[in-house]
C-alpha positions, 0 to 999 in steps of 0.5 A: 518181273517177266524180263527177269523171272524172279518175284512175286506180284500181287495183283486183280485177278483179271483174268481175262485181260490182255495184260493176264493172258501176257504177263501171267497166262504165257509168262509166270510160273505159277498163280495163288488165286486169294480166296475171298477179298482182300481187306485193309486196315488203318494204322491203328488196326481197325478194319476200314469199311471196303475191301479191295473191290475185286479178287486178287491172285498173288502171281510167281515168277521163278521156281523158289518163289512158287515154293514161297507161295506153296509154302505161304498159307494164305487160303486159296488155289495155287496154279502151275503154269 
């Protein structure tokens, strides 16, 4: 996504990693830190008994994809970078 500018990742907010500080810190246009974690559900809808382990940030690459996350709704703290 870097060497195109244009989507959105959801990935650990790991934020202290050579990988963050490369990839989002110096490269994405904006970060949505997840409030909470993430949790899944099983085909049928039932809630499986972990969640995801670690918190979770969606990060954006290119301008309408930090309206996309501006807009989305999803509780937690939008970053401009």
């Amino acid at each position: 996504m870097v060497d195109h500018g244009n989507g959105i990742a959801l990935i650990f907010a790991r934020t202290e990693t050579k990988m963050f500080f490369k990839y989002v810190w110096n490269a994405a246009d904006a970060a949505l830190f997840i409030e909470g974690r993430l949790a899944f559900r099983h085909v049928t809808g039932t809630a499986a008994s972990n969640n995801s382990g670690a918190p979770s940030v969606l990060v954006a690459y290119g301008k309408d994809n930090v309206e996309a996350l501006r807009v989305c709704g999803i509780n937690g703290k939008l970053i401009l970078l």
